[in-house]
Structures are given as structure tokens and as C-alpha cells.
C-alpha positions in Angstrom: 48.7 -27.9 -185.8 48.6 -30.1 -182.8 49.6 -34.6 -183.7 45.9 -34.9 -183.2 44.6 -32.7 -186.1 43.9 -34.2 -189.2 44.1 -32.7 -192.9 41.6 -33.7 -195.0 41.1 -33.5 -198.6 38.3 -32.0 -200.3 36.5 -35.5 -201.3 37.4 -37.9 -198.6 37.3 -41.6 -197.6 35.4 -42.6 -195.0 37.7 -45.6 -194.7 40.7 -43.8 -194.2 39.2 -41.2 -191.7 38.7 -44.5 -189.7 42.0 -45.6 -190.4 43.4 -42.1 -189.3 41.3 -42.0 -186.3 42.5 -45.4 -185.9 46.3 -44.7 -186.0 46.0 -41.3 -183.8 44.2 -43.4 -181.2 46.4 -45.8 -180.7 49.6 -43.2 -180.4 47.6 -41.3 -178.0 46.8 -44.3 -176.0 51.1 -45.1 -176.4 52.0 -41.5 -175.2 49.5 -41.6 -172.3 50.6 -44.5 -171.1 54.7 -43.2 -171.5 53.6 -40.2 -169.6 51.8 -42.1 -166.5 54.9 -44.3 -166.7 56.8 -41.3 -166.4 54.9 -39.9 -163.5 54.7 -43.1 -161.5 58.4 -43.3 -161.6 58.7 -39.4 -160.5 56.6 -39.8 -157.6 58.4 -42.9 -156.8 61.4 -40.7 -157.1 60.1 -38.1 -154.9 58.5 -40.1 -152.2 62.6 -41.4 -151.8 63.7 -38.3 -151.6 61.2 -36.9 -148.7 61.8 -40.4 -146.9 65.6 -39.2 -146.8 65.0 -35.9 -145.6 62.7 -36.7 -143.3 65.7 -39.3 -142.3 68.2 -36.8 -142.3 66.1 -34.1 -140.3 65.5 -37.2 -137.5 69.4 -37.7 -137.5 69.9 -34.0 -137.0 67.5 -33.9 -134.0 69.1 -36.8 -132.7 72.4 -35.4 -132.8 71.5 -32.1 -131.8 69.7 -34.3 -128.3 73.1 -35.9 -127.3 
């Protein structure tokens, strides 16, 4: 059973469905935005690291022309 799956008694409240539904969208809105945060930062992360190798490649070339 997935964080998102709710157990329900046999008689329930429709007050605290809401207040479930509540809860479980705001965590979900919390771990998507953790995960874009995430992902910005590893593209950030990435896009540093091809900048420097494409660097590093131009040094090589330029080294390799003298």
C-alpha cells in the first residue's frame, strides 16, 4: 500500500475523509515540490559539469594546436 491509499472503516466520516484527503494533499504537494527542488539543483549540477568538459575538451584542442 502506496502513502496515498487510504483505509477506511466500514461506517465512515465524511469529515474525516476530507480531512485525510486534506492531509495527503498537502504531503504530496511538500514531496513534489522536494523532488523539483531536487531536480533543479541536479540539472544545475549537470549543466556545470558539461560547461567543464566542454572547457577541458577546448583546452585539449588548444594544446594539442601549439
Amino acid at each position: 500500500m502506496n502513502n496515498y491509499q487510504i483505509n477506511l472503516p466500514a461506517k465512515t466520516n465524511i469529515e474525516f475523509i476530507r480531512d485525510t484527503l486534506r492531509s495527503n494533499k498537502k504531503n504530496f504537494k511538500k514531496e513534489m515540490q522536494e523532488f523539483d527542488t531536487a531536480r533543479n539543483e541536479l540539472l544545475r549540477k549537470l549543466e556545470v559539469l558539461k560547461k567543464k568538459e566542454e572547457l577541458r575538451q577546448r583546452t585539449m584542442l588548444i594544446s594539442i594546436n601549439e
